[in-house]
C-alpha positions in Angstrom: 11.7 4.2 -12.2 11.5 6.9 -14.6 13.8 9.8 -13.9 13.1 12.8 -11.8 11.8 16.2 -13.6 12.4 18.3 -10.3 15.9 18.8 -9.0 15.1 17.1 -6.0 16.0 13.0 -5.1 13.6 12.7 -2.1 10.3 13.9 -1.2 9.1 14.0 2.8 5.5 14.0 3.9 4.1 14.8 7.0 1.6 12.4 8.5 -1.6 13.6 10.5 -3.7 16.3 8.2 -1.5 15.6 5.4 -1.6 12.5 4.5 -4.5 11.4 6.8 -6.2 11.9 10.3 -5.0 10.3 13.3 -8.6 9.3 14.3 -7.5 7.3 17.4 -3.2 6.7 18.9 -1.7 4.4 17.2 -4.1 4.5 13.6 -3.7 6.8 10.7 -6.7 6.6 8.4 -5.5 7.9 5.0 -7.4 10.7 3.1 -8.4 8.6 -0.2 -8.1 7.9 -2.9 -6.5 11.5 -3.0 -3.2 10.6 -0.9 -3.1 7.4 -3.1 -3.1 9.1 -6.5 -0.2 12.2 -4.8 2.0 8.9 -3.3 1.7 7.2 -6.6 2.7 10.2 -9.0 5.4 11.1 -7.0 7.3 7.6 -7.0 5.9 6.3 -10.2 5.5 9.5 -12.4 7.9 12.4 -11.4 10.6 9.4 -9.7 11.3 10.6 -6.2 12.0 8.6 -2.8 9.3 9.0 -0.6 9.6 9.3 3.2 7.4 10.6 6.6 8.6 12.9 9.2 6.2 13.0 12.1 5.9 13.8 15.9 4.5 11.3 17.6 2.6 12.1 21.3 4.8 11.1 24.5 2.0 8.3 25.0 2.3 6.6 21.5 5.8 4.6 21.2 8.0 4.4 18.0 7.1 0.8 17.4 3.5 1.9 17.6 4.2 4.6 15.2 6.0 2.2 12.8 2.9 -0.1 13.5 0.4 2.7 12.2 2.5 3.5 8.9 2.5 -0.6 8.3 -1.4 -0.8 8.9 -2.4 1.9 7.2 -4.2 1.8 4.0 -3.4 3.2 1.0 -5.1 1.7 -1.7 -7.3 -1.8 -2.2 -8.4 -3.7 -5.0 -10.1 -7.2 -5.1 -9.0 -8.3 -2.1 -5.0 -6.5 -2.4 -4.4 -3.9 0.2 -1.6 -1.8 -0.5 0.1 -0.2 2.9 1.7 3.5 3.4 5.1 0.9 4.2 4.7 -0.4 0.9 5.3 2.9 -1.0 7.8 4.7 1.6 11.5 4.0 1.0 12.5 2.0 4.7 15.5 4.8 4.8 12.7 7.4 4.8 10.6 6.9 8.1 11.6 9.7 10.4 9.8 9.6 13.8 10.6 11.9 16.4 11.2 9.5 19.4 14.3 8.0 17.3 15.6 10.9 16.1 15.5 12.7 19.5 13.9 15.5 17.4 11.0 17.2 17.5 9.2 19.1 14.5 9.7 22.1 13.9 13.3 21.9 14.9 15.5 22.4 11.4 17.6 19.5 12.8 15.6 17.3 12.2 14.9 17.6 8.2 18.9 17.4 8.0 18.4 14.4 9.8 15.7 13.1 7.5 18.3 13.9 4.5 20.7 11.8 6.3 18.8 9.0 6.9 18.2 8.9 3.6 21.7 9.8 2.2 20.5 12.4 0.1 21.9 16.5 0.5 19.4 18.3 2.2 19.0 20.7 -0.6 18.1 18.0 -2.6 15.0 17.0 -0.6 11.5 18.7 -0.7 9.4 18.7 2.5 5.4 18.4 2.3 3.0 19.8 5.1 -0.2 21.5 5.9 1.5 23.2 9.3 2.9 26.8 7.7 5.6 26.3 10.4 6.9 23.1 9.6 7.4 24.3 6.0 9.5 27.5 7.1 11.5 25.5 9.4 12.2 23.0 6.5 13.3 25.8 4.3 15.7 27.0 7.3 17.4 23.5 7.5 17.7 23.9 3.5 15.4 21.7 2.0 12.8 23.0 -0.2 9.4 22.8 0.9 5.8 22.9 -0.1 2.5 23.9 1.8 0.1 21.0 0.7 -3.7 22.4 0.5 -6.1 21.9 2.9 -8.9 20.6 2.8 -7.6 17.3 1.6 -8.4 16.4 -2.0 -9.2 19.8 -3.0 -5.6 20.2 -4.6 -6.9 17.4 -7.4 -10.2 19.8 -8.4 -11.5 20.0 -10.8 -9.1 16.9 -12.0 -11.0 13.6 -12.6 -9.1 11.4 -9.9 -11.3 8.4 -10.3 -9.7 5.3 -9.1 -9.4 2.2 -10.5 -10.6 -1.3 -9.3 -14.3 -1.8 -10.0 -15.7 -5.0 -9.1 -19.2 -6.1 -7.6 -19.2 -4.1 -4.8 -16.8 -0.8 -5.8 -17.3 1.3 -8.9 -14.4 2.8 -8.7 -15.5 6.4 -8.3 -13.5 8.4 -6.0 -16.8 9.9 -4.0 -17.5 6.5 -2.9 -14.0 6.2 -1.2 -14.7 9.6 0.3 -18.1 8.7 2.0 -16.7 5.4 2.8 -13.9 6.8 5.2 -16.8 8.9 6.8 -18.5 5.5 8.1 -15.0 4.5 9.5 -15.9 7.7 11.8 -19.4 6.6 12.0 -18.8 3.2 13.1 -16.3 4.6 15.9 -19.9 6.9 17.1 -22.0 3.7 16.8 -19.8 2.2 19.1 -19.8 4.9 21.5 -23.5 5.0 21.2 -23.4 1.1 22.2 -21.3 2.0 25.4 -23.5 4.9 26.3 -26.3 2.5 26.6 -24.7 0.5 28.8 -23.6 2.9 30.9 -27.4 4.0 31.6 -28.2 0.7 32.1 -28.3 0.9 36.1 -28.9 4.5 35.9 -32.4 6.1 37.6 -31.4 9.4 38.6 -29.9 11.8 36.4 -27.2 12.8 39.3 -26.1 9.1 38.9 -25.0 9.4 35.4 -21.3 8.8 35.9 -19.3 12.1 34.9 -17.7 10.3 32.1 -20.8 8.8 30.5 -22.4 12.5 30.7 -19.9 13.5 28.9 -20.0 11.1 26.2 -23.4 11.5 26.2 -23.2 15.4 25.2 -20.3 14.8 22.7 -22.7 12.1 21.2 -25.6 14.1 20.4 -23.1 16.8 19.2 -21.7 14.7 16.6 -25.4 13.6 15.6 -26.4 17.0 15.1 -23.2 18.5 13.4 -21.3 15.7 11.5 -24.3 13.0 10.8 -27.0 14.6 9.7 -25.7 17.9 8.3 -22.0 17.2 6.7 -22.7 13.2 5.8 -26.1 12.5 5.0 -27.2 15.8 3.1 -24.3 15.0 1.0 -25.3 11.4 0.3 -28.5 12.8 -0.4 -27.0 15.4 -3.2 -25.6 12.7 -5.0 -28.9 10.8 -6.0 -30.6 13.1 -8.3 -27.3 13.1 -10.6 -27.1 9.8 -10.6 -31.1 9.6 -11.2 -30.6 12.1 -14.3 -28.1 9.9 -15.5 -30.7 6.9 -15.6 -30.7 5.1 -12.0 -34.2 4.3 -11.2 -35.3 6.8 -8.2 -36.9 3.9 -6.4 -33.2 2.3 -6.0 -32.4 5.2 -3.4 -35.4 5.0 -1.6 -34.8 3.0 1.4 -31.7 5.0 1.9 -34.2 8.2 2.0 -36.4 6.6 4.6 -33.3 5.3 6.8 -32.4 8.7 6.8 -35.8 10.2 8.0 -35.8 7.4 10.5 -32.4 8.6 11.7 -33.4 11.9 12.0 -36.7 11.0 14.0 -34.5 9.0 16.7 -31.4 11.7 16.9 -34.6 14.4 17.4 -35.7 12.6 20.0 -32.2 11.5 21.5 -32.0 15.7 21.6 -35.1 16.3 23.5 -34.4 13.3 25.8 -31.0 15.0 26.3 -32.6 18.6 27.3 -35.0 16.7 29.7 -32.1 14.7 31.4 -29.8 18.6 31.8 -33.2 19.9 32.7 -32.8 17.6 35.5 -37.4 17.6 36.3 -37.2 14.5 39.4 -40.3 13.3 38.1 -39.2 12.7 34.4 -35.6 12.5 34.3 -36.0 8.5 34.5 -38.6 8.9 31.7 -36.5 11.0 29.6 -33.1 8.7 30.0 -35.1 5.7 29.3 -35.9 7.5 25.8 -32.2 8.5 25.5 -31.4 5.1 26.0 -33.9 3.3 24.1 -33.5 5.9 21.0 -30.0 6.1 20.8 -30.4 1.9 20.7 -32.7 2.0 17.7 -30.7 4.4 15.7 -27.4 2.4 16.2 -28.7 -1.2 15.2 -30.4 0.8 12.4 -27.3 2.4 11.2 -24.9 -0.1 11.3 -26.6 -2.1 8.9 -27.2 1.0 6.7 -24.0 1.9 6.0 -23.0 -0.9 5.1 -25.5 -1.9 2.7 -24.5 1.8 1.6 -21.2 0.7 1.0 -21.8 -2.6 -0.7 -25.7 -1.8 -2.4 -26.0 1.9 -3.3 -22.5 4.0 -3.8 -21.6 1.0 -6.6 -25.1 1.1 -7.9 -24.7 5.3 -8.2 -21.0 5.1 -9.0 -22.1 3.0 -12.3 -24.6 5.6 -13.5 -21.9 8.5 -12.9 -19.2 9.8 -15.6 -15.6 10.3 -14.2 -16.5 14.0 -14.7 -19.3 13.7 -12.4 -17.3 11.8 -10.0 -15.2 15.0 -10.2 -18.6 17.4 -9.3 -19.4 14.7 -6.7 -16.2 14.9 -4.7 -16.7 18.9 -5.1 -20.3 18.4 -3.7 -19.2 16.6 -1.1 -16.7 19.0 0.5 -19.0 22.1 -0.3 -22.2 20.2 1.7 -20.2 19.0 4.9 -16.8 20.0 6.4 -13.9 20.8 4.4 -12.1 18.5 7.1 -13.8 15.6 9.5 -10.6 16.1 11.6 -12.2 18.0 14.3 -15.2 15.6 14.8 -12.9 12.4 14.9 -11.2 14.4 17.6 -14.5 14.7 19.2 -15.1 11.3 18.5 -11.6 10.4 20.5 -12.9 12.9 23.0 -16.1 10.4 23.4 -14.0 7.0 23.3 -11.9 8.3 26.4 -14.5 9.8 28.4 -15.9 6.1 28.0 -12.7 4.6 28.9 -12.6 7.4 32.0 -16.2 5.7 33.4 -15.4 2.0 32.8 -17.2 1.6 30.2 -16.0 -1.3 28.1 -16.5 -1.8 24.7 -18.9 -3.6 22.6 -17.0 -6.5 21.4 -20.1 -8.8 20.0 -21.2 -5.5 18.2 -17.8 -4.9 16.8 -17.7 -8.4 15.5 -20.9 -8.2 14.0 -19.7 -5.1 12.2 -16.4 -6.8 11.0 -18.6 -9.1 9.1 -21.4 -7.2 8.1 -23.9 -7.8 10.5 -25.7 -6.1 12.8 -28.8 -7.6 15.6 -32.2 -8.0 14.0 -30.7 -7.7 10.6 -30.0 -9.9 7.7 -26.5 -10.4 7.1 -24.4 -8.4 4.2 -21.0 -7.8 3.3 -19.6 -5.1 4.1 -16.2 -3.3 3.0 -15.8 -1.3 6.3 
């Protein structure tokens, strides 16, 4: 390990919106590739000891924390995953339910220091919560407010990752869009439980309270995350890659899968309106066309995004320089939310307003996911 050119031994991260979003208890999916290249320079390049300090909810154990940090995923390549427990030093994992220590309590950074038998004044503390950082500094260890959004403290730096094989170029905007259909499979699945919710449902005062919910949440998410954070960004990318030589008939489908995703989550809206305006002689009408619609766009979709993932982010990422990758990731952040935090909140919102109405999930759909299928379609790989 090559030595340190800070005066500090140890470095401590927060976990949730600085390293990654909690998008469900007990799973931590990591902002990448930019949390991958920040863990790696600190170990590798500037030599420090890396650990977490995070509060964990009364509802989600230790073990389950410890669980999350071991399952989450820092890097892959060709079939190697790399884990967050792979690159934190075992002395370094601070959760709040062991320590008996809550954040932003100055104790428990001393603790952290102990843990790790390192002088408190010789460990530098990493967060996006302004408080947590002051505290830190009160307990004596030097601290550091990490940017927010995520990534944007690497622009305009080229952070293209490495690892290009059939189905990866590489290119750190294909990471990026690929963590987005993480949260996109999570609404097709809640889309799959809405439908069968309305199943046995005539009368719009039958909806159970929790399905209504989800049903609201759902169309939110459509209308605000979908189709005008994710796919206006997908759609930015093409031209560059097309002025870089890709054929423009090579994006096409994804084009008319998009215009057919926007026809269905129109009409999901309107069907929505009709079932709130509550008419007793169309409200059965307008929930079989909520049902029926939201159906069509989520067998659509799930096979869309993966042949995204496996067919057209390598094909664009091969066209692209590194310095474009760099303008992607920038166009990216500018044409949807500097954070998808809040709508994988929403998203959790959905999942336990499901949960609330009995409303299990889809585990045939799930499956056919996992292996890159999807009903009606012909199977693919798929990365997610």
């Amino acid at each position: 390990m090559p030595a340190t050119t800070v005066d500090c031994d140890a470095v401590f991260f927060d976990l949730r919106d600085t390293l990654g979003d909690v998008d469900r208890p007990g799973h931590l999916a990591l902002y990448r590739p930019s949390t991958e290249k920040l863990l790696d320079a600190m170990r590798d390049l500037v030599g420090l000891r890396v650990g977490v300090i995070t509060n964990l909810p009364a509802e989600v154990s230790a073990e389950q924390g410890h669980r999350m940090i071991a399952e989450a995923v820092v890097a892959e390549d060709d079939g190697s995953v790399v884990h967050l427990s792979d690159v934190l030093d075992p002395q370094g994992i601070v959760i709040n339910h062991e320590a008996h220590l809550d954040k932003p309590d100055p104790a428990i950074y001393r603790y952290a220091a102990e843990q790790m038998h390192v002088p408190v004044e010789r460990c530098l503390f990493v967060g996006e919560n302004l408080i947590e950082v002051l505290a830190a500094q009160a307990a004596g260890m030097r601290s550091t407010l990490k940017p927010s959004p995520p990534g944007k403290e690497f622009q305009p730096a080229v952070i293209t990752r490495q690892g290009e094989s059939v189905r990866d170029s590489g290119r750190a905007f294909e990471e990026s869009l690929e963590q987005e259909h993480l949260l996109g499979e999570r609404i097709f699945a809640c889309g799959s439980r809405i439908v069968r919710g309305l199943d046995a449902v005539a009368r719009a005062q039958d909806i159970p309270p929790g399905v209504r919910t989800a049903m609201g949440m759902f169309v939110y998410t459509l209308t605000n995350f979908a189709d005008q954070a994710h796919l206006k960004a997908e759609e930015a990318i093409v031209p560059l890659a097309v002025a870089r030589g890709m054929p423009p008939e090579d994006a096409r489908w994804m084009f008319d899968q998009h215009d057919q995703a926007r026809a269905y989550w129109a009409a999901i809206r309107v069907a929505w309106q009709r079932i709130q305006n509550g008419d007793p002689r169309d409200v059965a009408f307008a929930l079989s066309d909520f049902r029926r619609c939201t159906e069509g766009f989520v067998q659509l979709f799930r096979a869309h995004a993966i042949r995204e993932n496996d067919e057209l982010y390598p094909e664009l990422g091969r066209h692209l320089t590194d310095a474009d990758d760099a303008t992607v990731l920038s166009i990216v952040h500018h044409t949807g939310p500097p954070d998808i935090g809040p709508y994988a909140e929403i998203v959790g919102a959905m999942e336990e307003a499901l949960d609330a109405a009995g409303i299990p999930q889809d585990v045939e759909a799930d499956a056919d996911a996992a292996h890159g299928t999807a009903a009606g379609a012909p199977p693919t790989t798929g990365k997610v």
